[in-house]
KOLMARSE-452688 format. One record per residue: residue in one letter; x, y, z of N, C-alpha, C in turn. Coordinates in pm, whole numbers, plus 50000, padded with zeros to 5 digits. Example, Ala and Ser with C-alpha at 12.3 -4.5 7.8 and 13.67 -1.06 7.14 Angstrom:
REM residues 2
A513194943150780512304955050780513204967050780 S512854977550708513674989450714512905000350787 
//
This chain:
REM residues 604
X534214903452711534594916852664535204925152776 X534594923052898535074932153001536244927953038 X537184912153074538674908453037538814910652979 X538594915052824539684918252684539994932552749 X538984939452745539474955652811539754957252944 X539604948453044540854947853147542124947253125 X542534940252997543504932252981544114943752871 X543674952352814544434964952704544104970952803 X543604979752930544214990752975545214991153105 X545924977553070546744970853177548124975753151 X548714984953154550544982753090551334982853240 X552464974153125553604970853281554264985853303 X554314981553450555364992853491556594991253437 X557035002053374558654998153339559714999353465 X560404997353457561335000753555561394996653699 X560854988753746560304982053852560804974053896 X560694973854032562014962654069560954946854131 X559344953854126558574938554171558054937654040 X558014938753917558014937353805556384931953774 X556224916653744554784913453775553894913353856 X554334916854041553404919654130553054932354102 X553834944354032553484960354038552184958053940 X552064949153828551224952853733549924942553834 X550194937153935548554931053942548564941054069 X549144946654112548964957054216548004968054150 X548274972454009547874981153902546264977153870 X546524967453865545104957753859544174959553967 X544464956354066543644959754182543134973454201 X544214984454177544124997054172542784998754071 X543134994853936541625002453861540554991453847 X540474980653946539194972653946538424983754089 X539424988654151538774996354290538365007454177 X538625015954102538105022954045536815023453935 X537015012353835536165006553810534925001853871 X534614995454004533834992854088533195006454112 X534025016354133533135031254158532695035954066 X533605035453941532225043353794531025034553817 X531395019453816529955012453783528465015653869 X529155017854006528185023754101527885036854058 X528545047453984527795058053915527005056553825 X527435047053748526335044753632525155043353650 X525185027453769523875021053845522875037953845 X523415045753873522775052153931522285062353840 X523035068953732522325073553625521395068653543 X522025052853532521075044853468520235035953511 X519735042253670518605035353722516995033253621 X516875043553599515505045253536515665037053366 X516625035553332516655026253219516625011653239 X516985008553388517704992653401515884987753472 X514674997953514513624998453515512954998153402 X513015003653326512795002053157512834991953125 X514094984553152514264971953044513894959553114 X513564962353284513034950053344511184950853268 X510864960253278509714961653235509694952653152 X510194958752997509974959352898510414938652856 X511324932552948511584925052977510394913653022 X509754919253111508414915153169507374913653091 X507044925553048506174926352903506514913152813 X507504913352756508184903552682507654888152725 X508094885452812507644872652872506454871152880 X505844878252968504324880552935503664875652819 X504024884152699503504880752595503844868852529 X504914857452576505204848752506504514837952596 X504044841052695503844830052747501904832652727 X501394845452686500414846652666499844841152501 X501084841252429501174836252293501214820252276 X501924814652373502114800852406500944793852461 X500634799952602499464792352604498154785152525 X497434780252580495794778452480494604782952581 X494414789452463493304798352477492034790752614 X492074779952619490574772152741491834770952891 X493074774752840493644773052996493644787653029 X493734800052967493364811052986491474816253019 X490704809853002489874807853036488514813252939 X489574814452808488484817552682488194807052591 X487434807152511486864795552391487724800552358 X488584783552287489574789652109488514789352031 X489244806951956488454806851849488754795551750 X487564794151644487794782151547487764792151410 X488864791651339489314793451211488194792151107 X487684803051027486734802350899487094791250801 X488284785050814488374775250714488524762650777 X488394759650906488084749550996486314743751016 X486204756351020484924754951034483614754550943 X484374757650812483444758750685483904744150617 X484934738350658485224724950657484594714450722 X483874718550826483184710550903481574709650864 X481484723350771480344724050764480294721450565 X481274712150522481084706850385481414715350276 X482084726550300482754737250195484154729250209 X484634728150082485944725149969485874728349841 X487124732249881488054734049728487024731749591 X486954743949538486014741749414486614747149252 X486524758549302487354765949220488654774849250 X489654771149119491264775749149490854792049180 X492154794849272492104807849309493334808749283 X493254825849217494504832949205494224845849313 X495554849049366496044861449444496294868649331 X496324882849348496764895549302497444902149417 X499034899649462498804913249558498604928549503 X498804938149596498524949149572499994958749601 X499724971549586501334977749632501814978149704 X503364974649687504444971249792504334959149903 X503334953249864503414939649939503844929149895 X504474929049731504874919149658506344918449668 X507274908349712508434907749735509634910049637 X510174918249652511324922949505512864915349573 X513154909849497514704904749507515344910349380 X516914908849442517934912749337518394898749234 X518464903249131519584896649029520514901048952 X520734912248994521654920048914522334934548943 X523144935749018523244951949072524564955949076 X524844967649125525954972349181527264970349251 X528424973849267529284966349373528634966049499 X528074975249538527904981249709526854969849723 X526404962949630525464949849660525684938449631 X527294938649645527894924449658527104917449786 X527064907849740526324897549851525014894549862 X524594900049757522474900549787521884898749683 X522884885049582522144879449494521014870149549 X519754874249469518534870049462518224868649660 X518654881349701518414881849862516844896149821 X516244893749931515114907149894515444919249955 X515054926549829515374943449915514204948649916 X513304941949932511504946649995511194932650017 X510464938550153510044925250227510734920950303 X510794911050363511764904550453513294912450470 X513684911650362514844921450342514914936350383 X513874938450457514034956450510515384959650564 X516114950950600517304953050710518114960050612 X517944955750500519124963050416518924975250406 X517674983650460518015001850488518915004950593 X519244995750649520455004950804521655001150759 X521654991250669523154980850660523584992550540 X523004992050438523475000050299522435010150220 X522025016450322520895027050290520995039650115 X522055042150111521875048249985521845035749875 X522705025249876522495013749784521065006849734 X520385002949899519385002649876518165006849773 X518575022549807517395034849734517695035449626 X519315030749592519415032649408518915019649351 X519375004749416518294996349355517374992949324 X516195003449396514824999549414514455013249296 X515605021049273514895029749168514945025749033 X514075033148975513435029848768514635038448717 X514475037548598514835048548495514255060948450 X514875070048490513805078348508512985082548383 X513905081948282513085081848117512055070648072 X512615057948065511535046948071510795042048179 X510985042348296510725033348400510285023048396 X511755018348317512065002848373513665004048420 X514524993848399515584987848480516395001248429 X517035006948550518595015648499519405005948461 X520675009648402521735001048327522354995648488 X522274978448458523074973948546523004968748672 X521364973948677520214966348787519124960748749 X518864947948818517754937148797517284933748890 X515984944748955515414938449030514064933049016 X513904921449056512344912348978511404905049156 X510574903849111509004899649193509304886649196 X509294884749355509634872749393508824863649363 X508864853549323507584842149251506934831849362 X506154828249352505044820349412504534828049524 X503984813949634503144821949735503994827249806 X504854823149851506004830349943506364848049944 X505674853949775505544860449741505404872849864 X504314872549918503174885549987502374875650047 X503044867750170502404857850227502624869950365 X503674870250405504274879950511505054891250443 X504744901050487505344911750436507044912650506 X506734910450608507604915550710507474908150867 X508334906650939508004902051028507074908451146 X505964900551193504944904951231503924914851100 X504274913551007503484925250948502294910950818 X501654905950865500894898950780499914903950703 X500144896350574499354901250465498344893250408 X499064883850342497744868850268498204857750358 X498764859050449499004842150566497514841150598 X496954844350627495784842050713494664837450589 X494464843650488493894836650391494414824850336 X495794824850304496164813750228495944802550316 X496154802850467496524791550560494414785450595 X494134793350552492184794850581491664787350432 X491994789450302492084781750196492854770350211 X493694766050265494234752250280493874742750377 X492924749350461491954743450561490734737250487 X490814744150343489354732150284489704728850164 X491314726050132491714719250048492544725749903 X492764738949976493664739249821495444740649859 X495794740749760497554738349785498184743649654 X499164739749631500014746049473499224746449311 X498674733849319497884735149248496794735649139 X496394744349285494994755349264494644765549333 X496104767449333496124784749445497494789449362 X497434801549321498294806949234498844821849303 X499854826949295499754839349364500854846849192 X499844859649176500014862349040501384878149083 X502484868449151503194883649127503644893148967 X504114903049072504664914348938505454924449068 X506214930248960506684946248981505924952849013 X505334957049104504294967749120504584981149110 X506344982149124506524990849084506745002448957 X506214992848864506184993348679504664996948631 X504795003748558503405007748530503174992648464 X501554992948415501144978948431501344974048284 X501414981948196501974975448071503074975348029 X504294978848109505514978648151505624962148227 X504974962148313505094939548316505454936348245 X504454936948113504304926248031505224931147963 X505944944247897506934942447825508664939547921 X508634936047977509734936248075509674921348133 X508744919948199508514906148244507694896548182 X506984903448081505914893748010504584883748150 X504664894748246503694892748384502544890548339 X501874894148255500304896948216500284881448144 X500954879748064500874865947950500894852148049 X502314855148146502294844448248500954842048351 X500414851748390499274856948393497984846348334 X497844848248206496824847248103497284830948123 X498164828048116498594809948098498324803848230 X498444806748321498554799748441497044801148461 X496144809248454494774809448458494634799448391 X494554795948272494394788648152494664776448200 X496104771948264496394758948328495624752748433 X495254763648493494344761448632492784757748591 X492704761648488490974757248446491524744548356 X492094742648329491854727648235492594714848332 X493404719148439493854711448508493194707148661 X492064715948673490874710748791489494710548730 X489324703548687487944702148566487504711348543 X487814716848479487834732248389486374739048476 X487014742048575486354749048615487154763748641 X486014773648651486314789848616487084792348764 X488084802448716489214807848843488224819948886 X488654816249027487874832349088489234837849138 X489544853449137490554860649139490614870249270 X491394871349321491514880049441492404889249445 X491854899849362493184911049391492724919449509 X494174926549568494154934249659494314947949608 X494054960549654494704974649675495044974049474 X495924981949475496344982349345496354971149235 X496144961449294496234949149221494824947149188 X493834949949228492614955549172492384965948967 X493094975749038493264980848855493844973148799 X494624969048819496334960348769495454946148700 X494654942048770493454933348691492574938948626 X491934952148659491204954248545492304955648431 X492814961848441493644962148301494004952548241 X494324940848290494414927048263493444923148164 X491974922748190490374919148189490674924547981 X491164938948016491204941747868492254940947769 X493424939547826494794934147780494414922147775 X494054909747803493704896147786493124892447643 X491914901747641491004902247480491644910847374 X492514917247408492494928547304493874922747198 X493044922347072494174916946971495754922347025 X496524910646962498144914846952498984923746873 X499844936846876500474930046968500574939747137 X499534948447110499054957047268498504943547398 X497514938247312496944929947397497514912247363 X496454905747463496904891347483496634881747402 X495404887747307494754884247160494224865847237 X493324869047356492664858547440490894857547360 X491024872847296489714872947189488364874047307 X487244881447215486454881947305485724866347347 X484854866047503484934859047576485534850847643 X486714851747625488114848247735487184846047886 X487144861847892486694864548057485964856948081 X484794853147998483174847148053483534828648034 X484884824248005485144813047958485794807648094 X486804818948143488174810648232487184819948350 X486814830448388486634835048507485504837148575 X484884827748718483874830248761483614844348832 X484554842948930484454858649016486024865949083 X485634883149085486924887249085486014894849217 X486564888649338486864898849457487994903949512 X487684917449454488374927949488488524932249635 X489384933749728490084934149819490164951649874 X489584960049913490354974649925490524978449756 X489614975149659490204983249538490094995649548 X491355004649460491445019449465490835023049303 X489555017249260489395021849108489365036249104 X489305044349174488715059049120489845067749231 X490685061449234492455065549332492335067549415 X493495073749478493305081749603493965093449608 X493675100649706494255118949704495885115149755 X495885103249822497355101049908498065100949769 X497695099049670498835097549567500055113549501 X498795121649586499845136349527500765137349650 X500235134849796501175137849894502615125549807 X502125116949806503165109449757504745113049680 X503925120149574504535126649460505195135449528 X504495149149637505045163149661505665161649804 X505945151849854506345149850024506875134350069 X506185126449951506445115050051505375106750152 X504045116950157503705109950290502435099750284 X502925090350208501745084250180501335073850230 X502065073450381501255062050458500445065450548 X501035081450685499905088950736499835100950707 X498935110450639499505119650634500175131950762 X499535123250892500015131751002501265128651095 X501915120650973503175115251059504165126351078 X504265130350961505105144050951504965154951074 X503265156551089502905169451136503475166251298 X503115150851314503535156151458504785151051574 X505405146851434506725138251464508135143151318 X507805156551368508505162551226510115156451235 X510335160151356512205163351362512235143351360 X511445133851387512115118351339512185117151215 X511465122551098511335121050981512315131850941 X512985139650942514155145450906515255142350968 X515825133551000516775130251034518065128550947 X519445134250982520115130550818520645124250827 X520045107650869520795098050861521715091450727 X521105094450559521655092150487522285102850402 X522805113650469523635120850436523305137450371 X521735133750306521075143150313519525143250347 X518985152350322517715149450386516615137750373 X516685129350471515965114850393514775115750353 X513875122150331512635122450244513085129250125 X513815136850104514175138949959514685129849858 X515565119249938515955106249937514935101249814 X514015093449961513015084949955512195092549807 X511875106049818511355107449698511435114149598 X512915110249566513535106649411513205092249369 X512965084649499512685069449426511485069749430 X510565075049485509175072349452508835083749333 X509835091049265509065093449174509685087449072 X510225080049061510875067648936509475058648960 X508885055249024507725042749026506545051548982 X505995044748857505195045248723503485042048834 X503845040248956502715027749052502215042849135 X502475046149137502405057949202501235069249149 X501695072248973500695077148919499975069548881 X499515057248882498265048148866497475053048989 X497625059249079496725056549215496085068649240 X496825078249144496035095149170494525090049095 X493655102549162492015103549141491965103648998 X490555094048997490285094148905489255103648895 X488305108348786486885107848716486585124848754 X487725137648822487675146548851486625150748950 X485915162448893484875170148990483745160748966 X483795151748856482065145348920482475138049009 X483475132649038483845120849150483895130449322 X484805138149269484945141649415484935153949449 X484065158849363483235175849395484245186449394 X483565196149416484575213449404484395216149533 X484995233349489484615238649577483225241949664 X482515239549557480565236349570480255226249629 X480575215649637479555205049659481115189749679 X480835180949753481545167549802480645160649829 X481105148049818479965136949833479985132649968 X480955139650043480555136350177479785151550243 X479185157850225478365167550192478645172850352 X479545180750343480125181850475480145199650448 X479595206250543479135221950507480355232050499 X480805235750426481345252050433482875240850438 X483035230450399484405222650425485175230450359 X485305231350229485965240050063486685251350073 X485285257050156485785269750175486555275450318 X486625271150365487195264350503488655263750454 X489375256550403490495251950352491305258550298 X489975267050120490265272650038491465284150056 X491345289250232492405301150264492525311050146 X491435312650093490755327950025490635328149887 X491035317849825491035315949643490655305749567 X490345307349471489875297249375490415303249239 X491775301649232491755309449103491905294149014 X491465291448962491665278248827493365275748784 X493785285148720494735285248693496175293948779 X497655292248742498155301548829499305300848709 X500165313848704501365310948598502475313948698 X503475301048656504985300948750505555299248633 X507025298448623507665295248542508205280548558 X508865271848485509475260548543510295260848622 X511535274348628512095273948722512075279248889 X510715279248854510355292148987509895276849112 X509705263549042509275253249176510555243049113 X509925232949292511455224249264510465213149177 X511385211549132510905199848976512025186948977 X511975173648884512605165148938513885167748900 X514695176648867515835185248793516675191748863 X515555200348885515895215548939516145218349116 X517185225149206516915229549326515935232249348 X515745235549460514685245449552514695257649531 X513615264549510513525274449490512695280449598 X513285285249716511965288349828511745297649834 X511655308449767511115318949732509945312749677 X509795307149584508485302749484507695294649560 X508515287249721507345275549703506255285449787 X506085298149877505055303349895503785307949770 X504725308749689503355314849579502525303049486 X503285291849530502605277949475500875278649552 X501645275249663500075276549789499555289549799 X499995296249785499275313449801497995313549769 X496735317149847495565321249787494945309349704 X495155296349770495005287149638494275273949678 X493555268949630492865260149659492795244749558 X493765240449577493715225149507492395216549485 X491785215349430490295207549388490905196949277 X490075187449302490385178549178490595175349048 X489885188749011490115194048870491645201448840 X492255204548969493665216548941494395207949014 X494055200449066495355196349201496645185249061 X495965182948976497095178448885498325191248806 X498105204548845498885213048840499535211348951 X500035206749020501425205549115502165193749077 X501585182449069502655169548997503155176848897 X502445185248784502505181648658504515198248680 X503735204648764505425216348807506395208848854 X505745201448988507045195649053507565184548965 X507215174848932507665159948898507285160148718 X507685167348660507345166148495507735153948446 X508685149848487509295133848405508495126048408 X508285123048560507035116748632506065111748529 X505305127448558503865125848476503945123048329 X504995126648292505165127348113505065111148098 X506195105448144505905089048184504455089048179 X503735090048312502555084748370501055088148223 X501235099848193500655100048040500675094047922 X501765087247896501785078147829501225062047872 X500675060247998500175048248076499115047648139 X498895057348152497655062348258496765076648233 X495585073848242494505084748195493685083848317 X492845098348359492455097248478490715104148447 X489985108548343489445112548299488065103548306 X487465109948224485695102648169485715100248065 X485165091148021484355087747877483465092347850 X483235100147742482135105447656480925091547611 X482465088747500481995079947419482965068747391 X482085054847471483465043347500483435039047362 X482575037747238482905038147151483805043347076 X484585052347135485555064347033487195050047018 X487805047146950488495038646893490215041546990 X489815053947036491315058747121490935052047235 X490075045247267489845038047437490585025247371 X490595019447283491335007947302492865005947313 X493145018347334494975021347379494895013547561 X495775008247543496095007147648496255013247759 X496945028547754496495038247859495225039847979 X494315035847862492695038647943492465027148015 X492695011947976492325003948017492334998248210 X493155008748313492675004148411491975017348466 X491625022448426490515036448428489345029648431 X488445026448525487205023348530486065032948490 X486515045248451485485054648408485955053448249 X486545050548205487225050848063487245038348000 X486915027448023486705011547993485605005648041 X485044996947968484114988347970484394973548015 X483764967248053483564954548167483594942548000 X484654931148066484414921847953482694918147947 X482404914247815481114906047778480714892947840 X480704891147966480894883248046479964879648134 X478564877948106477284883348194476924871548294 X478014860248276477624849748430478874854348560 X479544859748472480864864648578480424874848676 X481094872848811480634883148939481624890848978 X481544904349029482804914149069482074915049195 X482994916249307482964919649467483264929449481 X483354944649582483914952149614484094947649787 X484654944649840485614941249963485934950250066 X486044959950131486564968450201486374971650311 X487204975750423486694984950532486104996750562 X485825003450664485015011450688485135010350833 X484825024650842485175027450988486385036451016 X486485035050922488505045250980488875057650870 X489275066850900489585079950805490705074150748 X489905079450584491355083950516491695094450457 X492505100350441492945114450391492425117950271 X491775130450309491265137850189492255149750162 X492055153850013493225162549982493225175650005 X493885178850086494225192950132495055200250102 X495185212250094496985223850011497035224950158 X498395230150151499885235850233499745245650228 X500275252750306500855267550266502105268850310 X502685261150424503825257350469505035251950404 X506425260350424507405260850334508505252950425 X508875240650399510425239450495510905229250424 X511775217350459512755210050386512225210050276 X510525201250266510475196550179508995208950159 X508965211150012508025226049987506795225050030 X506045207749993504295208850018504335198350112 X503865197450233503615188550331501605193050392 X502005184550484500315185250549500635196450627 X500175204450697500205216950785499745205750888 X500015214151025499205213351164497605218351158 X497075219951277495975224451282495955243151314 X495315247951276495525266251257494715272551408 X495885274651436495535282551575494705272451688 X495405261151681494885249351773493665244051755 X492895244951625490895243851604491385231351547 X490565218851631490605207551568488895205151503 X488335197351399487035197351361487085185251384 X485805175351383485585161751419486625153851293 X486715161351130487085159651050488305161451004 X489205165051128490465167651090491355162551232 X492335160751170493125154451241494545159351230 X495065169351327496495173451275496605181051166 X495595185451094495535192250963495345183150916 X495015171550902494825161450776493225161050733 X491975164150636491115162550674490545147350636 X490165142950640489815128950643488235124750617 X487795114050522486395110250490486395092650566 X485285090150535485185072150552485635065450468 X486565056850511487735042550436488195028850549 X488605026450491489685017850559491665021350574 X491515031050591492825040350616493985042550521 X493515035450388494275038350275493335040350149 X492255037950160491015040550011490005042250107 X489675056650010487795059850090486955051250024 X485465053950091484765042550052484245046549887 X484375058749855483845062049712484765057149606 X486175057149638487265048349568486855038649533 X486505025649672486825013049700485065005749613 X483555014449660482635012049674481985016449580 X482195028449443481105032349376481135023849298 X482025016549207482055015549080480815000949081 X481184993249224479874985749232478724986849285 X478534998949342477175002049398476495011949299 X477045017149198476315020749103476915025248970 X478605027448986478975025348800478725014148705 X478975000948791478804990248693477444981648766 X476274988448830475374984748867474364980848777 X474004971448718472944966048611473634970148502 X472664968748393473654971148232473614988248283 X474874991348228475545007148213476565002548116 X477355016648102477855017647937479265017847984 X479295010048126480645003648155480654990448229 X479044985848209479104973248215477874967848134 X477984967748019477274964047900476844951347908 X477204939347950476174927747923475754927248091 X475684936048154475034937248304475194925848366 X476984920748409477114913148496477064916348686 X476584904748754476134912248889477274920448953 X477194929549044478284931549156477534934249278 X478474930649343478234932049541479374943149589 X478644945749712479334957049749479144950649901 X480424945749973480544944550120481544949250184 X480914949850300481794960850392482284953650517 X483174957750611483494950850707483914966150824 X482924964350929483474977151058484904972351086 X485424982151115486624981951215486254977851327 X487024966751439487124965651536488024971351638 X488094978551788489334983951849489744971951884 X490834969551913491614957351994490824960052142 X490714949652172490084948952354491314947952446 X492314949752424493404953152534494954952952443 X495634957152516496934958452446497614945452380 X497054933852466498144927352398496914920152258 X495884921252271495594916652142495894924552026 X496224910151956496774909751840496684904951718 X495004901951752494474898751621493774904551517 X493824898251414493154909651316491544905651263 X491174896851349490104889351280488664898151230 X488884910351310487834920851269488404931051212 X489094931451148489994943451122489464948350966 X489654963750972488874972250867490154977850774 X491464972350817492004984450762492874976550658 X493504987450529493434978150421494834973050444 X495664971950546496794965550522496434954450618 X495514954750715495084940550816493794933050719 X493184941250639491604935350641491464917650552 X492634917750504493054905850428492524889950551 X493164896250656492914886350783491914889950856 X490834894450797489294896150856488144885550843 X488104877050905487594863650921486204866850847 X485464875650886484204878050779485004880150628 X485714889350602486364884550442486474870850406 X487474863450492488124856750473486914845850395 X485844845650482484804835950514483734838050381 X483804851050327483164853050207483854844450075 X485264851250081486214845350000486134830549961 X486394820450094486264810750083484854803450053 X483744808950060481844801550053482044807849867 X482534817249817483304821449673483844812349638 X484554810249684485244799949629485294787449618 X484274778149674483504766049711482484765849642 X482094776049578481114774349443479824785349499 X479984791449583478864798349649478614814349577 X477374819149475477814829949467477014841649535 X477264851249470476824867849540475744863949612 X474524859949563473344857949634473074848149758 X474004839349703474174830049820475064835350006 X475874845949961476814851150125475634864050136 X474654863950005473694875750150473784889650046 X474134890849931474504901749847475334910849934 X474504925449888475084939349908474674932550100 X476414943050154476574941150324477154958850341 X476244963450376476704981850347476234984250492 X477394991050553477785000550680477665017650675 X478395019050566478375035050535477385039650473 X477825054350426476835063250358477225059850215 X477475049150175478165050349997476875050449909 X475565046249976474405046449848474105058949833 X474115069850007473835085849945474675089349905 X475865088849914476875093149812477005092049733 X476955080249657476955080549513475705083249440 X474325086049514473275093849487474115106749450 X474235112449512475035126849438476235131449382 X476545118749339477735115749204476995118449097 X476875128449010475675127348886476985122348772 X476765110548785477775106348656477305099648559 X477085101548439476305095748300476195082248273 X475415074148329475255056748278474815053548193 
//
């Protein structure tokens, strides 16, 4: 490159009587000049050309720290849970199906736009991230719904990449089910009798089945897997969202045609031994309104303290406004808001993490229940900004679980109007009442009942140890109207972080989400688990990494690592070798979830 541009800022002298010696004379002239910028540069760009030896160093470092084995470094290799449970006479017993959970399931194209010439059946989630720098607005229109149905806009087809390859790796370096799947094939399973049950996650869940017919493919491949390994019962592993996404399954499976799978009752207690649940979100999470009103639903303190990277206008206008127009086309989104209201997660009175004067703390001076705006007074999925209005949204106002569905329901009406027709977030009176068998209710664990299934086992799975965001109001007005605030006048509490306030989880579901419904909703017979099949409730601490370059996840609490948590992993698999609840040791509880859900007074 540096001859090509020697060679264009070379022109002959015209007129010259030494003709080709003048032009290498010319030559000499700006290599002497050249030689002197470069020595300026050296010198501006000393502290970078230090940088990159570093960073260079580092590099090597780590590959040769990655390369080595572990007894020439002077540690025991560790030995693999499925190496070693192999040694110790655990195999392959019963078929296992995956569930992933949200956004870890791989979406490819089959059908799109011009601007996506070239990316038939290439992925635009997952592996495929590159395609946000290459064709960033294209991107965001393929990955969006309709905003009336949410399913396919006219003219795009994007579908869930099939098999394990699925949500094996999310991303490079970013692992998800590798470490399980590769730990199950250490004691004998392979294609099959290892199933990985993708879908759209971005479709509400009875939107699959009419779109993809996911749930039926679903219902059959279970079905194949028990008559094709001596009919023995599938144990199921959903993750994160893929948790409801199966309960709803559980009752779409039995429930006559043509809503349900018309699998008739005892399906469940026929094909399925045990469903461990992974990080389930049965009773949601609060991250689901930041979602809706900002976007920020991976930290909520990314914003607060790295504002000006997240506004950047790289795609022409403000990229979180972007980003969430497409997250409010995904139907997956309102599946994940709270469930079960103020008995779940208290008022202004009382929280189950019983944390003093928190409410009112927050509240910034009001509790009024209700507030009247007009539609056009907030931004809605329609309408501009109106920033005059967005102060009187937050004014004096205190979001509780009972009201905080008055801001989706102003800002994002399409949204929710959708999400109401799919999703119910409420209690059951009476599971007898004949409107629970709509489909709506069915991945509502406070609103549905447990199949008739009383040898079948449910796990609850999760971390602990790490905050996750509890829901807090704004009062703060800028690009985007409701974000997380900072901390007020520099007061940080043990419980807050940046303004975010935070309970016990695994950094995407608290433990009352992940942990009640088996430590005491569907604990013995209750009137949402009627033939009183068992459940376990285990937990796993977070581990810190012991130096920078580790990079393993083998203790890891958090729900996008905990998949590769060798104590999971190790449950999973003694599960799946025929071993049940009583046999790995039952209930394994770290936190406060038994006093907590002591002061859940919820009707069994």
């Amino acid at each position: 490159m540096w001859r090509l541009k020697k060679f264009c800022l070379v022109e002959p002298l015209k007129n010259s009587s030494i003709g080709f010696q003048s032009v290498k004379v010319e030559r000499k002239r700006q290599k002497k000049q050249k030689n002197g910028q470069c020595k300026e540069r050296r010198c501006i760009d000393y502290w970078f050309w230090v940088i990159g030896y570093m960073c260079t160093t580092w590099w090597f470092l780590s590959l040769l720290y990655g390369c080595l084995s572990a007894t020439l470094l002077g540690f025991e290799a560790p030995v693999s849970p499925g190496v070693r449970l192999s040694r110790e006479g655990v195999t392959a017993l019963h078929p296992v199906v995956l569930v992933p959970g949200i956004v870890t399931d791989g979406l490819e194209l089959w059908e799109g736009r011009s601007c996506a010439e070239g990316l038939f059946r290439k992925r635009l989630w997952g592996d495929g991230l590159a395609q946000i720098l290459k064709r960033p607005l294209c991107w965001l229109e393929h990955l969006s719904l309709h905003d009336e149905t949410g399913l396919d806009p006219p003219g795009i087809k994007v579908r869930a990449v099939p098999g394990v390859v699925a949500a094996d790796n999310f991303a490079s370096g970013y692992l998800v089910w590798a470490d399980l799947i590769e730990n199950l094939a250490r004691i004998g399973y392979e294609g099959k009798n290892l199933y990985m049950a993708a879908y759209d996650w971005r479709l509400s869940f009875q939107n699959t089945e009419i779109r993809d017919q996911s749930l039926s493919t679903l219902k059959s491949n279970v079905e194949l897997m028990f008559e094709t390994n001596g009919y023995k019962k599938v144990v199921v592993v959903p993750q994160s969202i893929g948790a409801i996404y199966f309960l709803h399954f559980l009752k779409w499976v039995e429930a006559p045609p043509p809503m349900g799978g018309g699998g008739g009752p005892g399906w469940c207690d026929k094909y399925i031994k045990s469903i461990l649940n992974i990080s389930p979100a049965f009773l949601g999470v609060p991250r689901a309104f930041s979602n809706i009103l900002s976007t920020e639903g991976s930290f909520g303190f990314v914003r607060a303290v790295a504002f000006g990277i997240t506004n950047f206008d790289y795609l022409g206008r403000h990229t979180l406004e972007l980003i969430m127009k497409v997250f409010r086309t995904w139907d997956s989104t309102v599946s994940l808001m709270p469930k079960g209201g103020k008995t779940i997660w208290g008022d202004l009175n009382w929280c189950p993490e019983e944390w003093n004067n928190y409410d009112q703390e927050i509240s910034r001076g009001g509790n009024s229940a209700t507030f009247n705006l007009s539609r056009k007074a907030v931004w809605t999925d329609n309408d501009d900004i109106s920033r005059k209005s967005i102060p009187e949204v937050t004014k004096n106002r205190a979001y509780i679980a009972r009201t905080a569905f008055d801001l989706p329901n102003f800002v994002a009406p399409t949204m929710m109007k959708r999400g109401e027709a799919h999703f119910s977030y409420g209690i059951a009176e009476n599971l007898e009442d004949p409107k629970y068998a709509h489909y709506k209710y069915w991945s509502n664990s406070l609103e549905t009942k447990l199949p008739n299934a009383p040898d079948m086992e449910i796990y609850c799975l999760y971390g602990v140890g790490i905050p996750h965001e509890k829901l807090v109001p704004s009062d703060k007005s800028k690009s985007i109207p409701f974000q997380f605030d900072g901390p007020e006048d520099g007061k940080e509490e043990s419980w807050s972080q940046n303004g975010v306030y935070s309970v016990d989880g695994d950094e995407s579901v608290s433990i009352v989400s992940s942990g009640f419904m088996c430590v005491k909703g569907w604990r013995g017979r209750t009137r949402f688990n009627p033939s009183g099949l068992a459940t376990y409730a285990r937990e796993y601490l977070v581990k810190q990494r012991g130096s920078l370059i580790d990079r393993s996840r083998v203790l890891s609490g958090k729900s996008s690592n905990i998949v590769g948590n060798v104590a999971l992993i190790e449950d999973v698999l003694l599960v799946a070798g025929g071993a049940t609840g009583v046999d790995i040791g039952g209930d394994r509880i770290f936190s406060d979830i038994m006093r907590m859900s002591e002061r859940i007074n919820l009707r069994l």
